[in-house]
N, C-alpha and C positions, 0 to 999 in steps of 0.2 A: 435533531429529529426532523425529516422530512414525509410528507405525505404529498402521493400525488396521485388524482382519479384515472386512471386507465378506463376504467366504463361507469357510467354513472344512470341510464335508460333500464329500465323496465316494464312490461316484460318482454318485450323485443328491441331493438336500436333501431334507430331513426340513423336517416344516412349519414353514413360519415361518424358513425359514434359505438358506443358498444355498450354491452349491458355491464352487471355490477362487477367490480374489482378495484380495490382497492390498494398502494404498496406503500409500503412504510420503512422508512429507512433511519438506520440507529447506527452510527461508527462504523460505517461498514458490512453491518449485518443488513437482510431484509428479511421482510414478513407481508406475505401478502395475504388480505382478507376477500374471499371469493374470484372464479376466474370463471364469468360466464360468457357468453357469446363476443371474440372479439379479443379478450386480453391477452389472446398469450402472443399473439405478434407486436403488441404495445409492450408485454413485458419483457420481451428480448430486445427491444428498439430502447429500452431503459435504462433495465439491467444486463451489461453486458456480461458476467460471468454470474451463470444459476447458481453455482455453489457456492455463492453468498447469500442464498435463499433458505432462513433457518424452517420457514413452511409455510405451507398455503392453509391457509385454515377458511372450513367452508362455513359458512352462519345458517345455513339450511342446503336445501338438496333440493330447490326448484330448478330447474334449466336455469334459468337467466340469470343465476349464482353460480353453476357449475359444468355449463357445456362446455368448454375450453380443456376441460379435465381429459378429456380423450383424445384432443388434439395434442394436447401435456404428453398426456401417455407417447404417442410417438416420438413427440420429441426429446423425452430423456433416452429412450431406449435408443433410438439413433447415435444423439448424443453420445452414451456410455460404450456401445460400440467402437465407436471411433475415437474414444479417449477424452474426447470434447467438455465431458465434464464426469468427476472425481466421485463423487457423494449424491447418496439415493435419497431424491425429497421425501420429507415427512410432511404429509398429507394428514389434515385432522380433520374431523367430520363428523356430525350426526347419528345415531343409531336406524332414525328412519328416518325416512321411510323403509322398511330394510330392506325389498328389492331393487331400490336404486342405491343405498347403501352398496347392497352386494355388487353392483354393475362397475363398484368405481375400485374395484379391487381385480389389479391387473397382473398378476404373477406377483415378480417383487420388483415389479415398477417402483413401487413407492414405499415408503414404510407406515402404517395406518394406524392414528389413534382415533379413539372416539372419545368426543367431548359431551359432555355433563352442565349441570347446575352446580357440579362439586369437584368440577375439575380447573385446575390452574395451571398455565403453563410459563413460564419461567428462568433466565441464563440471566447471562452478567450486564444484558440491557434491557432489555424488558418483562415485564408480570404481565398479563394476560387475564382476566377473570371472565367468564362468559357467564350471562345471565338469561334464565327462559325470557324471550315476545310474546305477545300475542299474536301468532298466523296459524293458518290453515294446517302447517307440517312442525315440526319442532324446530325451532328458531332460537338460536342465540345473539344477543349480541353482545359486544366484547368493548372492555373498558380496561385500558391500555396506560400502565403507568411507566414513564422513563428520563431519567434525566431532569427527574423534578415538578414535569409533566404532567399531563393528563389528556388521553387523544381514547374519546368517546366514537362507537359505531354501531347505531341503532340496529346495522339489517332492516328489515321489514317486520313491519309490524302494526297491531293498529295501537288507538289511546289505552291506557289502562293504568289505573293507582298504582302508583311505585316509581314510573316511569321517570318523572322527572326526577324521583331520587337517582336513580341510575345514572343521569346524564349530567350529574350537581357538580357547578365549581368544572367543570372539561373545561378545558387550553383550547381544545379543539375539536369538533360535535359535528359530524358528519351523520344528519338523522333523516330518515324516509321521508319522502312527501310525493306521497303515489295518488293524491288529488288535489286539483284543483276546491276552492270550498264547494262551488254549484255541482260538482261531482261527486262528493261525496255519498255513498249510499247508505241503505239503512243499517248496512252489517258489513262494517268495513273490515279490511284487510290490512288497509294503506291508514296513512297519519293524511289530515288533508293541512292546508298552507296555516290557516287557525291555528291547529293543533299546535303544530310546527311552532308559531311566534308564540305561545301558550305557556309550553312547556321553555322554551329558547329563555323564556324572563323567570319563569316558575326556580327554573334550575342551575340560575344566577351561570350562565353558559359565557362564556370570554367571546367565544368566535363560534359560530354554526353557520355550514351549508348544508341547506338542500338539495335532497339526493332523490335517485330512484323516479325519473321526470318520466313520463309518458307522450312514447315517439308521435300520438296524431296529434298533440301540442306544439307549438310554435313556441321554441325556449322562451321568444317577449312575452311568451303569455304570462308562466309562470314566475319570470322576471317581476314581472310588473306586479302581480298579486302578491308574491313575497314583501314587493317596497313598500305596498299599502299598508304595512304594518306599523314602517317607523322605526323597525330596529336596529340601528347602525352594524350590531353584532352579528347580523344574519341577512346573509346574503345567498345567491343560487350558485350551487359549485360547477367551475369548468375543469372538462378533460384535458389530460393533461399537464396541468397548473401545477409546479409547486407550491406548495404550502412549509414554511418553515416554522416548527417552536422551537425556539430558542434556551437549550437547556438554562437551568437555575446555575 
């Protein structure tokens, strides 16, 4: 199982970078979690044949998780024109907000489910469970078992009781850190770097990067505040990077 960040910035990219999007790769299959501003020319620079793409699954329907979905949209329909690729992505996503919902519904660009608290999705490499955040729109995030594994992905979201159960025992915990601590406000959105190292020990986590960095930051910033923790297991993720677990 590989994972590697195509965008990792929100809620806009800082140069040279892209907002959130995530791909995961399993024997050949992939699964990508969110395609916001930027990913879909890193995801063809990656994956060279889409119809290895079992789906793009969105964790909410803010832009900077899902602008990429319209540039998508051309590309398959070209694509499928011209033969270039075989099989209609299945697209999973949110009920709301429902008129950006409806926006991402493009003929039969795609084929569309919508995900739940009671939905799982599921083949011969991967389970999938999504569980509600705490953010402003309906937010999931999604807890990924495969090959023995365990590859955790907060989304956005801020603190809340549960959390760390959600993220317990991950192989691999890519969770939000949308502030800085002196940024943090009184009604947060984001996890700040705290939280972050809080929860990272709470939930006996093997490997976490921070995600979701804020472009008028100097990555050393957030660099450096992550280190003040001390925790060998958590570091700041780059674009990019693979990341391998190694099946059981």
């Amino acid at each position: 199982m590989e994972l590697i960040a195509l965008g990792t910035y929100g809620p806009y990219p800082k140069e040279g970078t892209a907002t959130s999007g995530y791909l995961l790769s399993v024997e050949g299959a992939s699964y990508l979690f969110d395609m916001g501003s930027g990913v879909y020319a890193r995801l063809v620079e990656t994956l060279k044949d889409l119809d290895t793409l079992r789906g793009v699954f969105l964790t909410h329907l803010h832009f900077d998780h899902i602008s990429d979905i319209s540039v998508f949209k051309y590309a398959v329909n070209f694509k499928k024109e011209r033969g270039l690729i075989s099989k209609t992505p299945q697209l999973y996503h949110p009920k709301t907000p429902e008129a950006t919902a409806n926006s991402l519904i493009h003929g039969e660009t795609f084929v569309h489910h919508f995900i739940d608290a009671n939905f799982v999705y599921q083949d011969e490499h991967v389970r999938i469970q999504f569980v509600p955040m705490h953010h402003p729109v309906e937010t999931y995030g999604v807890r990924v078992e495969s090959q023995g594994k365990v590859f955790v992905y907060t989304s956005d979201t801020a603190y809340f009781e549960g959390l760390s159960d959600f993220i317990k025992d991950a192989d691999l915990l890519i969770i939000n850190c949308g502030y800085l601590d002196k940024d943090k406000p009184q009604n947060p959105n984001h996890l700040s770097s705290g939280e972050v190292a809080e929860l990272v020990q709470k939930g006996n986590v093997k490997r976490a990067l921070a995600t979701h960095l804020f472009a008028e930051n100097e990555r050393h910033v957030h660099e450096t505040e992550i280190q003040t923790y001390g925790l060998p297991e958590l570091s700041l993720i780059e674009e990019m990077k693979v990341y391998t677990l190694i099946p059981l």
